[in-house]
DRENFI-933785 format. One record per residue: residue in three letters; x, y, z of N, C-alpha, C in turn. Coordinates in nm, 4 decimals, decimal comma, always signed. Layout:
BEGIN
(ALA (X Y Z) (X Y Z) (X Y Z))
...
//
This chain:
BEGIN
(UNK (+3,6867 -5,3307 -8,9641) (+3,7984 -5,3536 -9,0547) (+3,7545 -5,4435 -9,1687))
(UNK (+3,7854 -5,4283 -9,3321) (+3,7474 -5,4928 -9,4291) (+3,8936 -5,5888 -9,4164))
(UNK (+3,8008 -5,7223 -9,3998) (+3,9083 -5,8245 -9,4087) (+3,8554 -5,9004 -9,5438))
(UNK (+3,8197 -5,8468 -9,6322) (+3,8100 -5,9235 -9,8092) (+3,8835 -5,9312 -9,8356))
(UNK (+3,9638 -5,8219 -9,8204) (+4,1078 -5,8438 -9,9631) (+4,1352 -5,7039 -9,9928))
(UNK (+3,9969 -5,6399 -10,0128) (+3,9788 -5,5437 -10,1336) (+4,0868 -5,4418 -10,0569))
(UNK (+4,1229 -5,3554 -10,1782) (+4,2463 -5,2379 -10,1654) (+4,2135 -5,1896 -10,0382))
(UNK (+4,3064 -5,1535 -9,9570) (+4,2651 -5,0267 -9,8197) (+4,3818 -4,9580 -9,8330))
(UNK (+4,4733 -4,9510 -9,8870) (+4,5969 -4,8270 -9,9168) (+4,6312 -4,8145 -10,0743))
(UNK (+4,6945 -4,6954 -10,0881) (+4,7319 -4,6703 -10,2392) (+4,8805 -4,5856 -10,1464))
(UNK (+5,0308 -4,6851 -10,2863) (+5,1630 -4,6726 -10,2575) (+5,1619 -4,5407 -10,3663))
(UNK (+5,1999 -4,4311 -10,3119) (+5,2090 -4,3061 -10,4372) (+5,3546 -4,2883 -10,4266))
(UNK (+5,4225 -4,2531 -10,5265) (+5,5249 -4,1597 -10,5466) (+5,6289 -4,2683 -10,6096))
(UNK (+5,7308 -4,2122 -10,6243) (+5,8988 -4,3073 -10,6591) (+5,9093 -4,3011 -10,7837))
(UNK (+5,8656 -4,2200 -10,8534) (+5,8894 -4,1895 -11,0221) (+5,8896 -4,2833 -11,1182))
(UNK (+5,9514 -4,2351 -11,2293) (+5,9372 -4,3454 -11,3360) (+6,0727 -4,4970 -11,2832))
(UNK (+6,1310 -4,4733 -11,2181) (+6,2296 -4,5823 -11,2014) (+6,1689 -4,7000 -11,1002))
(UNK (+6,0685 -4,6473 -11,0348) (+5,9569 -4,7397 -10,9582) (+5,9266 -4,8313 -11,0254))
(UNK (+5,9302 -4,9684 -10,9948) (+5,8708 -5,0834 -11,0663) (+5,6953 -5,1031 -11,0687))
(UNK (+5,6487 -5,0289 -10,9984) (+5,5225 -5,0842 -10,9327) (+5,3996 -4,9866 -11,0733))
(UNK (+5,3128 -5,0879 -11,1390) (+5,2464 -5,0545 -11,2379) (+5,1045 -5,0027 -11,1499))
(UNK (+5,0722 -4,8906 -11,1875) (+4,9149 -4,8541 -11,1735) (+4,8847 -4,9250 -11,0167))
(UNK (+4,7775 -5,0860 -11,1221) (+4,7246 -5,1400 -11,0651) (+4,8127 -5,2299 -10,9270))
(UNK (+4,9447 -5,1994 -10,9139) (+5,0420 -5,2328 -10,8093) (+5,0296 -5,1623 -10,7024))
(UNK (+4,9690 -5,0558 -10,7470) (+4,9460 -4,9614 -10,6222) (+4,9034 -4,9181 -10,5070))
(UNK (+4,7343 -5,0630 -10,5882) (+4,6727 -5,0135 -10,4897) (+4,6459 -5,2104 -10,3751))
(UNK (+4,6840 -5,1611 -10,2782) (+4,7424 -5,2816 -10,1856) (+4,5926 -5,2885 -10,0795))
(UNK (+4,6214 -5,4255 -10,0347) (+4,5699 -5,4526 -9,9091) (+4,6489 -5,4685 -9,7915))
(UNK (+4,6301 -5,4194 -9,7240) (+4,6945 -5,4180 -9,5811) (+4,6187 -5,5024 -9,4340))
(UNK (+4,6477 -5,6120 -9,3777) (+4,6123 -5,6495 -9,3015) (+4,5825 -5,5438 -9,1520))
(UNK (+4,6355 -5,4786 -9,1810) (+4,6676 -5,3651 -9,0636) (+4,6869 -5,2759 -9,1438))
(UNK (+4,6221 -5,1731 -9,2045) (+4,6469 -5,0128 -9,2654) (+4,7253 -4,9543 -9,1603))
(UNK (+4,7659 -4,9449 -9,0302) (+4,7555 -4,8734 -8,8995) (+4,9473 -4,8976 -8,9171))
(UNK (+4,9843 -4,9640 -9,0159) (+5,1500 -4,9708 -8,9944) (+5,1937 -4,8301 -9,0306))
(UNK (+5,2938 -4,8175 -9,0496) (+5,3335 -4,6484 -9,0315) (+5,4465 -4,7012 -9,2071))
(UNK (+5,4852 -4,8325 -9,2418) (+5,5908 -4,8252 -9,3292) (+5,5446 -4,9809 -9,3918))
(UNK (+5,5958 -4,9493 -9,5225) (+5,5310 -5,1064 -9,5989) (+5,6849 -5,0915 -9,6746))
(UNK (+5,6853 -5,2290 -9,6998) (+5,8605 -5,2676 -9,7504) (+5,7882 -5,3638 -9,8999))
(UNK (+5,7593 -5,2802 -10,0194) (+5,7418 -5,4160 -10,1212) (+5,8667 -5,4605 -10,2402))
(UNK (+5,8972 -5,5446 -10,2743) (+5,9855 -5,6179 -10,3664) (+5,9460 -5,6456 -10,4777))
(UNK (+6,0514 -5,5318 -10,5292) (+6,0597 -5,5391 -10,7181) (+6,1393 -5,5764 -10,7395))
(UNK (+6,1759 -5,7092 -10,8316) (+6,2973 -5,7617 -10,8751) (+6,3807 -5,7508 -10,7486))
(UNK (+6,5186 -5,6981 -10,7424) (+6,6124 -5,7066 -10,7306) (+6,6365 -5,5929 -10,6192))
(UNK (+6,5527 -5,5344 -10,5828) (+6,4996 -5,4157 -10,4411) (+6,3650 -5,4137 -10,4196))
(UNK (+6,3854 -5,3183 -10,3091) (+6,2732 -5,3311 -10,2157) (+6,2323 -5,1538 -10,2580))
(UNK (+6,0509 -5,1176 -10,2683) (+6,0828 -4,9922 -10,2519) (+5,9956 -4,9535 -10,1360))
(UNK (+6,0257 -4,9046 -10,0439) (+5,9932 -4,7747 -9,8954) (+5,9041 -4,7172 -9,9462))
(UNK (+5,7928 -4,7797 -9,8674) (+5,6820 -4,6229 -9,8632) (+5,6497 -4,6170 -9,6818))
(UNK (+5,5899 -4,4644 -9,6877) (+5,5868 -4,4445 -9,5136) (+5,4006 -4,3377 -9,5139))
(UNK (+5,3298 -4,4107 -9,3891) (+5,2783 -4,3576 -9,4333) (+5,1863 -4,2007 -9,3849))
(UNK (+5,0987 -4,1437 -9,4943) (+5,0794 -4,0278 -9,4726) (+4,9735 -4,0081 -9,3882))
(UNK (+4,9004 -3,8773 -9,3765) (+4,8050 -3,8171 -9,3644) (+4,6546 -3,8216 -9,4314))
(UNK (+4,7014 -3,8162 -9,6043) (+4,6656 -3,8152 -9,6860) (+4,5354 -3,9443 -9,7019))
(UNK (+4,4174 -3,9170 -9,7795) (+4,3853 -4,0094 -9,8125) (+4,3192 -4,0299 -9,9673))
(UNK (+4,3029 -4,0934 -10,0422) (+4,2493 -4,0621 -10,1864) (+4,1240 -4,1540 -10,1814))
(UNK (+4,0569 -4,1815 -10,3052) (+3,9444 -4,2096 -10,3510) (+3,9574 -4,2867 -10,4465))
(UNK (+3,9338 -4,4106 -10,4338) (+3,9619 -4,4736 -10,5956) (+3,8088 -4,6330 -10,5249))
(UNK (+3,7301 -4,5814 -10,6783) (+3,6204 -4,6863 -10,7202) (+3,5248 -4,6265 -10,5389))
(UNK (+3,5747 -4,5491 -10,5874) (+3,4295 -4,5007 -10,4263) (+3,4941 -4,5528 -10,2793))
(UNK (+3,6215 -4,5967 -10,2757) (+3,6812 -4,6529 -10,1688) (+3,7670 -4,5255 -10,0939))
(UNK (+3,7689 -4,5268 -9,9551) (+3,8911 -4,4391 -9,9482) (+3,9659 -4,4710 -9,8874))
(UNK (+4,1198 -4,5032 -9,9463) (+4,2270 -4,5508 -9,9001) (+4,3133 -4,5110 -9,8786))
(UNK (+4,4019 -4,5622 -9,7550) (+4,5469 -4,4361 -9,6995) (+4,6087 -4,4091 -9,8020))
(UNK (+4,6965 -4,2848 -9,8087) (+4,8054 -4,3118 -9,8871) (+4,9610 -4,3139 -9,8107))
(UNK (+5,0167 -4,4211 -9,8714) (+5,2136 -4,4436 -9,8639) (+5,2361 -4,3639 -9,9558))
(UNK (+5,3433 -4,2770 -9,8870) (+5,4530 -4,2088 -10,0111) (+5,5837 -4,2924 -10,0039))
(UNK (+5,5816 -4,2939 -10,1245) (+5,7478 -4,3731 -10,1321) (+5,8531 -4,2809 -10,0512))
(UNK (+5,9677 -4,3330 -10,0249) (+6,0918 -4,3033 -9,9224) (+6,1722 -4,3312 -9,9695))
(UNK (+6,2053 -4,4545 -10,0369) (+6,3516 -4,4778 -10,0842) (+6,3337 -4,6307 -10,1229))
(UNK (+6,4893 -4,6256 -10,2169) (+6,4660 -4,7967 -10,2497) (+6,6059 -4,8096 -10,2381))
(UNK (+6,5903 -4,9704 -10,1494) (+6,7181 -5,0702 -10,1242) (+6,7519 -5,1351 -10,2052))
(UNK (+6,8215 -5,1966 -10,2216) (+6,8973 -5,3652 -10,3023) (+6,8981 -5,4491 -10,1854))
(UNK (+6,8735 -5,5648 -10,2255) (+6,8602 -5,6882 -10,1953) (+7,0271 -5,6861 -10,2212))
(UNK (+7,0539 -5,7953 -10,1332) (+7,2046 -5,8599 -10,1344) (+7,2605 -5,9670 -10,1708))
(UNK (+7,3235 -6,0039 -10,2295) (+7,3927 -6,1133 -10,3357) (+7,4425 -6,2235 -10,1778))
//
C-alpha cells in the first residue's frame, strides 16, 4: 500500500454543477478498499461509490468513484 500521499483514486462524474476542479479529483485514500467516499463542497456533500473501473493518470493507476448524488448540509 502507497502510504505517501500520492493520488490512489480519481472521483469521475457529477457534471458541470459538481464543485470539484480537475485537480480535486484526483484523491488519496487511506484505504482505496472503501466502497463510498463522502467529500464537501461548500454547502453539500457530493457521493461517489466505487467502481470496477480503473484509469491512468501520470503513469499511476487509480480506482475510479463515480459520483451518486449530492446532499445539503443542514442549517
Amino acid at each position: 500500500m502507497d502510504d505517501t500521499g500520492a493520488p490512489n483514486v480519481f472521483l469521475s462524474g457529477g457534471g458541470s454543477r459538481t464543485a470539484l476542479a480537475d485537480e480535486q479529483r484526483l484523491r488519496y485514500l487511506p484505504d482505496p478498499d472503501v466502497t463510498k467516499v463522502k467529500v464537501l463542497c461548500g454547502n453539500r456533500y457530493e457521493h461517489f461509490e466505487a467502481s470496477t473501473d480503473t484509469t491512468l493518470v501520470d503513469e499511476r493507476e487509480l480506482r475510479v468513484f463515480v459520483w451518486t448524488r449530492r446532499t445539503y448540509v443542514a442549517e
